[in-house]
C-alpha positions as CSV (number, residue, x, y, z in Angstrom):
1,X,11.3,-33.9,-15.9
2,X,10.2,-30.4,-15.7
3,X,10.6,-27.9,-18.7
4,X,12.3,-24.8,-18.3
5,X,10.4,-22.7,-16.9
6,X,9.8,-18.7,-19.0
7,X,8.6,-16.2,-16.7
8,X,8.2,-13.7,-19.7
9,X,6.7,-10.3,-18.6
10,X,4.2,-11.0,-16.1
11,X,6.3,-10.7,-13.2
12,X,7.4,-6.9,-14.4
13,X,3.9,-6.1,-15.3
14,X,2.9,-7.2,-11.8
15,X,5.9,-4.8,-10.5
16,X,4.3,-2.2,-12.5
17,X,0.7,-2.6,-11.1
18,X,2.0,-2.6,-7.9
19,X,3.8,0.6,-8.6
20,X,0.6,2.4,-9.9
21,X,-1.2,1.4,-6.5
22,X,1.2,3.0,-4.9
23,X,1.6,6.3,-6.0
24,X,-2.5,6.5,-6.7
25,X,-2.4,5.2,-2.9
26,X,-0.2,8.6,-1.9
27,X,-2.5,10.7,-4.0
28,X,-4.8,9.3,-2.1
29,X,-3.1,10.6,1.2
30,X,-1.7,13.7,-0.4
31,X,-5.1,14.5,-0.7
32,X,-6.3,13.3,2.9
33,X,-3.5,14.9,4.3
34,X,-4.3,18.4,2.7
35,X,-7.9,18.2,3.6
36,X,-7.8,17.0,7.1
37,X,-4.7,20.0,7.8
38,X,-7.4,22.4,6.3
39,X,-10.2,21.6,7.9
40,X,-8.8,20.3,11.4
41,X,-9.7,16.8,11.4
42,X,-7.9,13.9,12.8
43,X,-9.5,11.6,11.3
44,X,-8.0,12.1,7.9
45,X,-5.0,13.2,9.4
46,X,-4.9,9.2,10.7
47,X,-6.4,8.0,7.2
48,X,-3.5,9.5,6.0
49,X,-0.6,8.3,7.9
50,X,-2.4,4.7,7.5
51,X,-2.8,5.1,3.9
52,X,1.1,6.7,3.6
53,X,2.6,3.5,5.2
54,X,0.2,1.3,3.2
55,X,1.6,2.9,0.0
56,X,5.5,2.4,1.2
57,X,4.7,-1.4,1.9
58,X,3.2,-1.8,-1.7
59,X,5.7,0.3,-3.3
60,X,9.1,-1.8,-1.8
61,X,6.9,-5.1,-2.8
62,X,6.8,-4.0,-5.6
63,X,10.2,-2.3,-6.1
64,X,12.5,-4.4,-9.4
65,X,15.1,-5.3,-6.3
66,X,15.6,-9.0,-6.4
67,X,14.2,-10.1,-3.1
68,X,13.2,-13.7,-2.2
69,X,9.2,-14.6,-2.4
70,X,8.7,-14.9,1.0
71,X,10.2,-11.1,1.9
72,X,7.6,-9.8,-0.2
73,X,4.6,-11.9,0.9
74,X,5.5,-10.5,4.4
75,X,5.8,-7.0,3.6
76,X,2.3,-7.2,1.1
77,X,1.0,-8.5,4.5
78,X,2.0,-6.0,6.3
79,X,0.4,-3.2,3.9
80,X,-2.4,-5.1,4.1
81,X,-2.7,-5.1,8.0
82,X,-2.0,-1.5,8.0
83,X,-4.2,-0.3,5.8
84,X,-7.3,-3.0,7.8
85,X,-6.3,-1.2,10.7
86,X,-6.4,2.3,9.7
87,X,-9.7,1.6,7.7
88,X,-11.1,-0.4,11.3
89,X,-10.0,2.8,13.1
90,X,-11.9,5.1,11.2
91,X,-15.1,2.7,11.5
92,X,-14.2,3.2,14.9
93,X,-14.3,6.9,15.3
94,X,-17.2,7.4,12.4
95,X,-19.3,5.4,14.4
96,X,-18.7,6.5,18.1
């Protein structure tokens, strides 16, 4: 027989974390974005449009909606993949 089972707070303080990665994530880009329309650069403009999407994908994973486990593994995945791809793209260009 299993005892109830208490989440508490940890899955709000999780929610929370995930919101602070988020918006320091579009700083992050804000800041990309700014400096690569200044100075001309593609490469941050790219950084930040990886970095942008990343932040969404974190942000509605870690929105309070009620959403089943599985909807959010897949979309923390996706952020994930995004933002590997955007970092392996600007390995890319730095190093050709």
């Amino acid at each position: 027989m299993n005892p109830p089972s208490d989440p508490g707070l940890q899955p709000e303080r999780t929610a929370l974390a995930r919101q602070r990665t988020a918006l320091s994530a579009l700083v992050a880009a804000a800041l990309l974005l700014r400096g690569g329309l200044t100075a001309g650069a593609p490469l941050q403009l790219a950084a930040a449009v990886c970095l942008t999407v990343a932040a969404a994908l974190v942000a509605a994973v870690g929105s309070p909606r009620p959403g089943t486990r599985a909807a959010r593994h897949r979309l923390l995945a996706a952020a994930w993949v995004t933002g590997l791809g955007g970092s392996l793209a600007t390995l890319h260009l730095l190093t050709t």
